[in-house]
C-alpha positions as CSV (number, residue, x, y, z in Angstrom):
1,X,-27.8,-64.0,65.9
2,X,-31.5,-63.7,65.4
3,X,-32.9,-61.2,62.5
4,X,-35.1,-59.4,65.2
5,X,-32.0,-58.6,67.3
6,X,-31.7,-54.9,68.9
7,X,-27.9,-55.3,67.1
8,X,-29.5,-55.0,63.8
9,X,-31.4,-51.9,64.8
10,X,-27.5,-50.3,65.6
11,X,-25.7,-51.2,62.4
12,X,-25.7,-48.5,60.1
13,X,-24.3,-48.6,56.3
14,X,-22.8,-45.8,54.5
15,X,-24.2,-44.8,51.3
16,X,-22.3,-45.1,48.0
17,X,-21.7,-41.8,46.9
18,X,-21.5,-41.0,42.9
19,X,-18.9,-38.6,42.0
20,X,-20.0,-37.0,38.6
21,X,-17.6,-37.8,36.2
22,X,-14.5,-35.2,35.2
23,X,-15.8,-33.4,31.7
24,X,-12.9,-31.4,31.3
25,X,-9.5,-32.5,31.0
26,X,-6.8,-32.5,34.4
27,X,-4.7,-29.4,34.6
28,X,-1.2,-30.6,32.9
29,X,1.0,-29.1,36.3
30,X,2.9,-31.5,37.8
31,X,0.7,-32.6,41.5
32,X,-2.5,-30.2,40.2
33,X,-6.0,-31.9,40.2
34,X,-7.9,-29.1,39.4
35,X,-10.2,-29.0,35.8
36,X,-7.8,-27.7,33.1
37,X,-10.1,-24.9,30.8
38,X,-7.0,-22.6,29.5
39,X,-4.6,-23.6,26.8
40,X,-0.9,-22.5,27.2
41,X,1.4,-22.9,23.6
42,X,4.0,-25.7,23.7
43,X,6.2,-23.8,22.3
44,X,8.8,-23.5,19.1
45,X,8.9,-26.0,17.1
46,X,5.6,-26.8,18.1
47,X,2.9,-24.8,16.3
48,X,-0.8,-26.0,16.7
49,X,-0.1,-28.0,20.4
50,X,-1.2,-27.0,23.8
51,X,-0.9,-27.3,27.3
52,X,-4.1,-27.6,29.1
53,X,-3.7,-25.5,32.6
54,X,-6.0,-24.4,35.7
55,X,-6.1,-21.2,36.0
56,X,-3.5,-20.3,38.6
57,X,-0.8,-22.4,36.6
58,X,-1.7,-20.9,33.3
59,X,-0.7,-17.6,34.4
60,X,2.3,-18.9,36.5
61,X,3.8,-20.8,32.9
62,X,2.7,-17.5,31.0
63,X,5.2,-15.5,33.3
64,X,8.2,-17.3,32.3
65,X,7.0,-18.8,28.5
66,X,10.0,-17.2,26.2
67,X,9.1,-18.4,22.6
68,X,12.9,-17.3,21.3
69,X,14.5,-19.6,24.6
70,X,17.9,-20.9,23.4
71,X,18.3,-18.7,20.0
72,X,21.4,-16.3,19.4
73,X,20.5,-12.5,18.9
74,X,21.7,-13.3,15.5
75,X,18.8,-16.0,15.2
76,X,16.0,-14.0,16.6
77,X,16.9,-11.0,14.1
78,X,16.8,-13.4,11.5
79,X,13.5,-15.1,12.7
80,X,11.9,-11.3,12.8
81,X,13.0,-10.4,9.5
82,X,11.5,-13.4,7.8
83,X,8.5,-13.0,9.6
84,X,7.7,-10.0,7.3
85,X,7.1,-12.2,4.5
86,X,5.4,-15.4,6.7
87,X,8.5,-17.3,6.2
88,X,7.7,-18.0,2.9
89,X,10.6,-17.8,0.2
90,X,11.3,-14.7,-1.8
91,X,13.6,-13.3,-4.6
92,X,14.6,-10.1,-6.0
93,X,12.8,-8.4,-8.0
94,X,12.9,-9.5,-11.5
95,X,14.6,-12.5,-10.6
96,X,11.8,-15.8,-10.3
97,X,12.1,-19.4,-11.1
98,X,10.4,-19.3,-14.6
99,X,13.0,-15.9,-15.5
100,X,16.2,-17.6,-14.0
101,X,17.7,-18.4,-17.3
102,X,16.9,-15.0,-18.4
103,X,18.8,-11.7,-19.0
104,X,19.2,-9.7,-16.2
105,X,17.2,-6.7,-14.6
106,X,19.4,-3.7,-15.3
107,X,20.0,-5.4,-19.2
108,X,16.6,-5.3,-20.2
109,X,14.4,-2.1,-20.5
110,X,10.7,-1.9,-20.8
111,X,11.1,-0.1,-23.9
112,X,13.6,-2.2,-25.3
113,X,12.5,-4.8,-28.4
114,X,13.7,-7.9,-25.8
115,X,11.0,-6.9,-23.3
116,X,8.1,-5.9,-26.2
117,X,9.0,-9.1,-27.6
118,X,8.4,-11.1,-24.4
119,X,5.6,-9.2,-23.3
120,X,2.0,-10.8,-24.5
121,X,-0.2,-7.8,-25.7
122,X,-3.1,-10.1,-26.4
123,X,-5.9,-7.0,-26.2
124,X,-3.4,-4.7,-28.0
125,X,-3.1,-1.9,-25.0
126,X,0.2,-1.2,-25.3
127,X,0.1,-0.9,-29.0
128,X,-2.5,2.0,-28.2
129,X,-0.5,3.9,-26.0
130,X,2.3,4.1,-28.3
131,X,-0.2,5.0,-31.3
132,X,-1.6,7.4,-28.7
133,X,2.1,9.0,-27.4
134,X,2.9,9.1,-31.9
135,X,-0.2,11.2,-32.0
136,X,-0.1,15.3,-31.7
137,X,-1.2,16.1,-28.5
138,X,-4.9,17.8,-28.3
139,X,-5.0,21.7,-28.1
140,X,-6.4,22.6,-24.9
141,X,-9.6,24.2,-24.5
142,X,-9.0,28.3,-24.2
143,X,-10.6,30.4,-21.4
144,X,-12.9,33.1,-21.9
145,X,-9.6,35.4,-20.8
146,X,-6.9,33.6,-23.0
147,X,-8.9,33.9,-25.9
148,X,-9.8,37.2,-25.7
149,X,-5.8,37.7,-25.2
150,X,-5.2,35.7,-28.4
151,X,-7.7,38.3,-30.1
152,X,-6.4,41.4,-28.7
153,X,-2.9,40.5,-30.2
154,X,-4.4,39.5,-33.5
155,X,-3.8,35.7,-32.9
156,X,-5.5,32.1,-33.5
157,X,-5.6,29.5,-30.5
158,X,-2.7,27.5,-32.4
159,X,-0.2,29.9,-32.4
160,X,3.5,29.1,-31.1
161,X,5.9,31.2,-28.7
162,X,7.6,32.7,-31.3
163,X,4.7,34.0,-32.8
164,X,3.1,35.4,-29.7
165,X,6.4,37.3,-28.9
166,X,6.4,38.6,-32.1
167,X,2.7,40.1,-32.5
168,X,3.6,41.5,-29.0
169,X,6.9,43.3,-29.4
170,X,4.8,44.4,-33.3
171,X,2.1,46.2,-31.0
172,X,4.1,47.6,-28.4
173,X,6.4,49.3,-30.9
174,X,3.0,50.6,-32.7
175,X,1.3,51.6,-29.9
176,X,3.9,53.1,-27.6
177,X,2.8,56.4,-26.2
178,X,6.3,57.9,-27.5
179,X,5.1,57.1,-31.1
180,X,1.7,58.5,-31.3
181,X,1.7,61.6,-29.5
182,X,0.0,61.0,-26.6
183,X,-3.3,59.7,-28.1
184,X,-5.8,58.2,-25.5
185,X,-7.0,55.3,-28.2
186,X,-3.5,54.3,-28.7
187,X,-2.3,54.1,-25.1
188,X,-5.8,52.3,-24.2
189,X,-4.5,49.8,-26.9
190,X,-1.1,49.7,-25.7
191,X,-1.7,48.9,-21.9
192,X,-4.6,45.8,-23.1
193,X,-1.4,44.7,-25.3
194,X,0.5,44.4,-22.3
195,X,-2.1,42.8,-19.9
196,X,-2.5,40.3,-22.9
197,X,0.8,38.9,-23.4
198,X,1.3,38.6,-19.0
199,X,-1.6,36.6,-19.0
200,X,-0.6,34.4,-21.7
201,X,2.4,34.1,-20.1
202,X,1.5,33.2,-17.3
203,X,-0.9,30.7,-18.7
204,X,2.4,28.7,-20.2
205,X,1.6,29.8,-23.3
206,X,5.1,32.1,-24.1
């Protein structure tokens, strides 16, 4: 056949076409072609691996994934529980490795010499509580109307319940309009007697 032939002018060749090349992964379904973007977990047992799915099977294996498949009731209760704690070990309290040779819990009180003597006070805290708790406590700081009480029954700041109750059952037997005759200055002093010791009281003080 000669190069010049109308034959030639006829043939025709197919181009090669280039398919790009697959940058994701295949989608893991058995018979599925399409581009796998959506991770699906493996399951128990299996932490950290993935199926890679399309789309459409990614949602179809979501529907029937059971992470607890083939555990007991009793398992799956048991599986909750220790997921409180990330299923790391735990003890009761006062009860650790380093203390297992050591007294027990309801033996030993925090006040007790055992504890003080096991406890490391290296910055002396504790020390100062207890020098703190040996210590009188502080008077508190009187209000303008509690002190004027204290004054009105003849009292200082310091002065116990016994000695408020006293002053007060002094005044009302001085001052009681039956034992002065109806004077206006003594029943003025009386009633202020009164409205001093219910305050007092009131404020804790008797």
């Amino acid at each position: 056949m000669k190069l010049d032939s109308k034959y030639f002018d006829r043939i025709r060749t197919r181009r090669r076409v280039e398919r790009p090349e697959r940058t994701a992964p295949v989608c893991q379904w058995d018979g599925c072609e399409e581009n796998a973007a959506h991770r699906a977990p493996v399951g128990r047992n299996a932490e950290g691996q993935f199926f890679m799915f399309c789309f459409e099977h990614v949602k179809e294996y979501n529907k029937g994934y059971n992470y607890f498949s083939g555990l007991s009731d009793t398992e799956i209760a048991r599986y909750q529980k220790e997921a409180i704690t990330g299923h790391r070990p735990t003890w009761t309290m006062g009860v650790n490795k380093s203390a297992k040779n050591g007294p027990a819990q309801g033996q030993t009180r925090s006040g007790s010499a055992g504890a003080q003597q096991r406890m490391r006070d290296p910055f002396g805290f504790f020390e100062q509580g207890r020098r703190s708790a040996r210590m009188e406590p502080r008077a508190r700081k009187l209000k303008t109307l509690e002190a004027k009480a204290f004054d009105t029954l003849g009292l200082h700041a310091a002065a116990t319940t016994q000695e408020i109750k006293a002053a007060y059952k002094e005044l009302v037997k001085k001052h009681h309009p039956d034992a002065n005759g109806g004077d206006r200055g003594s029943e003025e002093r009386f009633r202020a007697v009164i409205q001093a010791y219910q305050l007092l009281k009131q404020a804790g003080f008797c």
